[in-house]
C-alpha positions in Angstrom: -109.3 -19.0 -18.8 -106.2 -20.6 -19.8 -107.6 -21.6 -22.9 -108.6 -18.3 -24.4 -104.8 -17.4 -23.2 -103.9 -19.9 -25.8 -106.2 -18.2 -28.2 -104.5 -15.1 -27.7 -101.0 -16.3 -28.2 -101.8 -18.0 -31.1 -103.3 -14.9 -32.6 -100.9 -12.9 -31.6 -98.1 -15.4 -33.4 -98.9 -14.5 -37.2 -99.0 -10.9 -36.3 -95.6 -11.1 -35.5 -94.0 -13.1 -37.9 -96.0 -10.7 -40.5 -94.0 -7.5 -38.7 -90.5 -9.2 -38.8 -91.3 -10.1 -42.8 -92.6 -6.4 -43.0 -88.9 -5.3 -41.1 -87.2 -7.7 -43.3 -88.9 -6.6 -46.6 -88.1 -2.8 -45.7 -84.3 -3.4 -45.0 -83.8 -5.3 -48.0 -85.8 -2.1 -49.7 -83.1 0.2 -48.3 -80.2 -1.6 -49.2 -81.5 -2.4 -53.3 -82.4 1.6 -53.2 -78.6 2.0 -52.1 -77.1 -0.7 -54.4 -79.0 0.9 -57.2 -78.1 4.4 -56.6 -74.3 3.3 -56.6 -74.5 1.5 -59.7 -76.9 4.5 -61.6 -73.9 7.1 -59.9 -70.4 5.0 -60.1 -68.9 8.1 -61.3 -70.1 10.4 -58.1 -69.4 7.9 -55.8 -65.5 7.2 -57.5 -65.2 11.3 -57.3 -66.8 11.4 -53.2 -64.3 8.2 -52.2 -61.3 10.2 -54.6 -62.1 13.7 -53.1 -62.1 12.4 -49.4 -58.9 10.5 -49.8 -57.3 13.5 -51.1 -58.6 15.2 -48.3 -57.4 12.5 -45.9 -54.0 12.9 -47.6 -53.8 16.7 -47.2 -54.3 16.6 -43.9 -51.7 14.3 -42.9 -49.2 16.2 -45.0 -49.8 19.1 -43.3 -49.8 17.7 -39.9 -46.3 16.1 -40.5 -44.8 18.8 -42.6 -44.0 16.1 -45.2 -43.8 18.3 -48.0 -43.3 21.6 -46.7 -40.2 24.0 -47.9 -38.7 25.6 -44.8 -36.7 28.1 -45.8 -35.3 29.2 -42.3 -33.9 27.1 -39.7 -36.5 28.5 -37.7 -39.3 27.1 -39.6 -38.4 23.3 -38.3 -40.3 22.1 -35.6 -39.3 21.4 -32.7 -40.4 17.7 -32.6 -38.4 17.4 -35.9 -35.1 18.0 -33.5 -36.0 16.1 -30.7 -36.7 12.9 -33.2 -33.5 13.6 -35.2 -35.6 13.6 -38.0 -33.5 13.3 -41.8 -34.0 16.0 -44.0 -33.0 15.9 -47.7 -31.3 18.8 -49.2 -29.1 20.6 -51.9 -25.7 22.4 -51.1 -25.3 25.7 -52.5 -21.7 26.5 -51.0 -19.3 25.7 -48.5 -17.4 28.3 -46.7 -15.2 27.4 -44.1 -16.8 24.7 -41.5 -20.3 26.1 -42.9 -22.7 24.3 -45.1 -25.1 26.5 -47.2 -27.8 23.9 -47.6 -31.4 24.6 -49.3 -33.9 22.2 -48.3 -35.8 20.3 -50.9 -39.0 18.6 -49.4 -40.9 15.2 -50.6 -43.0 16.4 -54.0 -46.4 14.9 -54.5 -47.4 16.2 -58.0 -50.6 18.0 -57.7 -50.4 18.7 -53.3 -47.1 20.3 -53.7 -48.1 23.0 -55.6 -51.0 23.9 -53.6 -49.8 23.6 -49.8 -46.9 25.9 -50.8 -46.1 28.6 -48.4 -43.6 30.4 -50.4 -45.0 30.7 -53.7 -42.7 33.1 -56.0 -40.3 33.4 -53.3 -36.1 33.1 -54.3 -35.3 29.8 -52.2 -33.3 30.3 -49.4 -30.5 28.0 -47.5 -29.2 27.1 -44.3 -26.5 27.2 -42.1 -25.4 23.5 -41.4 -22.4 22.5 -39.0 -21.2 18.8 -38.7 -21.9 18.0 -35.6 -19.2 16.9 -33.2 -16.5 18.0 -35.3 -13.8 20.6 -35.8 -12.0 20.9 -39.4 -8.5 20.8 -40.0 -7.4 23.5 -43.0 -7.0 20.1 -44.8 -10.7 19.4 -44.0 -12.4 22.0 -44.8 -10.4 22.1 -48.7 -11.6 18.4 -48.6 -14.8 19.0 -47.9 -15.1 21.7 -50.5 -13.8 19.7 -52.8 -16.2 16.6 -51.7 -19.2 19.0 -51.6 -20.3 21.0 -54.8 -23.0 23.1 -55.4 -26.2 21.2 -56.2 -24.8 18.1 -55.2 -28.3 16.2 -52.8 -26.9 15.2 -49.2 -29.4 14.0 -46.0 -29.5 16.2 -43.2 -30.1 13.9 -39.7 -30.8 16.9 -37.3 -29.2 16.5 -34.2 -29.5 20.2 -32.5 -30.5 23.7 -33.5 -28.3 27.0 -32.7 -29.5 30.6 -33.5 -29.8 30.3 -36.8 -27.8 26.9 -37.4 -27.7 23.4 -37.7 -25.5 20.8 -36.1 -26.5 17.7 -38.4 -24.9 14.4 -39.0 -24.6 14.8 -43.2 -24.7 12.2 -45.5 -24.0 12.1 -48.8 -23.9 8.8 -51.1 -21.3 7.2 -53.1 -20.9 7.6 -56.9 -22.7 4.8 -58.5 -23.8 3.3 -55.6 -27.0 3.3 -53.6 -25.1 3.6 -50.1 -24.5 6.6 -48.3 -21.5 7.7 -45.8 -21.7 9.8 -43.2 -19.1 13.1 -43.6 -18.9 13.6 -39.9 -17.3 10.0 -39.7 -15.6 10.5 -43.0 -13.2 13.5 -42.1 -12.3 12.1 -39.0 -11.8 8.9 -40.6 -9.0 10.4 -42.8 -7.5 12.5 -39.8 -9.1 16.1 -41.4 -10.6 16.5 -38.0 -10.5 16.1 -34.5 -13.9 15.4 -32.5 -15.6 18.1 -30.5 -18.2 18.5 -28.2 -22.2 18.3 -29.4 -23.6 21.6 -29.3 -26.7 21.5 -28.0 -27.3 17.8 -26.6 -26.9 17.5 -22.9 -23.5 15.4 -22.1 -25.4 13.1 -19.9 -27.9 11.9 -22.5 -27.7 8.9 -24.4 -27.7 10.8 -27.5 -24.4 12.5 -26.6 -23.0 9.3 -25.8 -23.9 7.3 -28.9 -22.5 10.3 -31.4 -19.8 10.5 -29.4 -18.8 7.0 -29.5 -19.4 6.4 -33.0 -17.4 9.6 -34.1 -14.5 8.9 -31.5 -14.4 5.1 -33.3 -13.7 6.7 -36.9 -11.0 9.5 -35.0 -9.1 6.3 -33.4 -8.8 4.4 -36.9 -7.1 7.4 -38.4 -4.5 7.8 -35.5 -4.2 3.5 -35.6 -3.7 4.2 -39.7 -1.7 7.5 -39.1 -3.3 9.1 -41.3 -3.5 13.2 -41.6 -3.3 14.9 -38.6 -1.6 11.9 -37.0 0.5 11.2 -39.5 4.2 10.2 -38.3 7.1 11.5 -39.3 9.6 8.3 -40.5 12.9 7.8 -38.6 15.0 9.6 -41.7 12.4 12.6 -41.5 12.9 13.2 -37.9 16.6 12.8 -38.0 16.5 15.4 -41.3 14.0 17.7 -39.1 16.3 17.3 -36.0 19.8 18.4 -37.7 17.9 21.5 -39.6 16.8 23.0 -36.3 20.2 22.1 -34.9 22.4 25.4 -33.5 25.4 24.2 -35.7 23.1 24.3 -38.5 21.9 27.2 -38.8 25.3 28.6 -38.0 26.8 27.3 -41.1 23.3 28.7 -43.0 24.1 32.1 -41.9 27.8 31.8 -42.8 27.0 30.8 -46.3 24.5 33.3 -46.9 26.8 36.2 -45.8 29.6 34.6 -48.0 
């Protein structure tokens, strides 16, 4: 008995090793019909891998918004505020404390064109304030001055009001690759005093890191004395103090009426 068990086994041995050549032959058969097909269709294959890249490409542009218009300050997610996400964009006017800003998006060549929501639509702008800041007279001619129309600044979006914007804007230097910040800027030069954050709750770390870093620039004008806190020098006060003396303007009357 044990030795037709051997028998068996040893029958049984080729027949295997025949089925695992026969497995081996067939996979090598697949992948040469596969090779081959690649090499007889490199051009359908470079257009499959192009056209699914593209694809790829579309989709994550559309779920991040990277090169979408908006044209209302409506049309900015929500998750773009809470990230304080940097916008780029081109100023059409400044009136007042008010930026008219029109948004430019990222352009990719050939997606641009057609994930476009506002095909043959006159571009629109928005309202942007600078956050944490209220303008002096003096500021806002500065910043008029400072800010032309078409000139490209960086909108960091810190809150969203109505219809508005309360940004930190940044605009860079002539001939230079570096950018300043025109909150900082006009408080800098004493144009402006700081002012609460609209929209960012005053316990949040948020409020507190703007608020420190704006109050910094406000303290180096009043250290400098410059605009708003300028001083008047000892001879000015003394000229100031003896015009808007009584004796003064007693004697101014007397001349005029003689």
């Amino acid at each position: 008995m044990p030795e037709s068990s051997r028998e068996t086994e040893t029958e049984e041995a080729p027949k295997d090793r025949q089925q695992r050549e026969q497995g081996g032959h067939s996979s090598h058969n697949i992948v040469s019909l596969i090779s081959q097909f690649a090499d007889d269709n490199l051009t359908l294959v470079r257009n499959i891998s192009t056209g699914l890249a593209v694809a790829g490409v579309i989709v994550i542009a559309r779920s991040i918004k990277l090169i979408t218009k908006f044209q209302t300050v409506s049309e900015i997610p929500a998750r773009f505020i809470e990230r304080n996400v940097s916008l780029r964009g081109k100023v059409c006017s400044v009136t007042e404390s008010v930026l008219q800003v029109e948004h430019v998006p990222i352009y990719l060549p050939v997606l641009s064109p057609l994930l476009s929501k506002h095909k043959g639509v006159h571009p629109s702008s928005m309202l942007v304030h600078l956050a944490g800041v209220e303008l002096t007279p003096e500021g806002r001619e500065w910043l008029q001055k400072n800010l032309t129309p078409a000139q490209t600044v960086w909108l960091k979006l810190i809150s969203r009001e109505n219809e508005a914007l309360h940004c930190l804007v940044s605009q860079s230097k002539q001939g230079s690759v570096w950018s300043y910040c025109m909150n900082e800027e006009v408080l800098r030069l004493g144009l402006a005093r700081t002012a609460p954050i609209v929209g960012v709750l005053p316990d949040s770390r948020l409020y507190w890191r703007l608020h420190k870093r704006l109050h910094r620039a406000e303290v180096k004008a009043e250290k400098k004395g410059r605009g708003l806190w300028k001083q008047d020098s000892p001879w000015e006060r003394v000229s100031k103090a003896v015009r808007d003396s009584a004796f003064f303007r007693l004697m101014g009357r007397i001349f005029r009426r003689s």
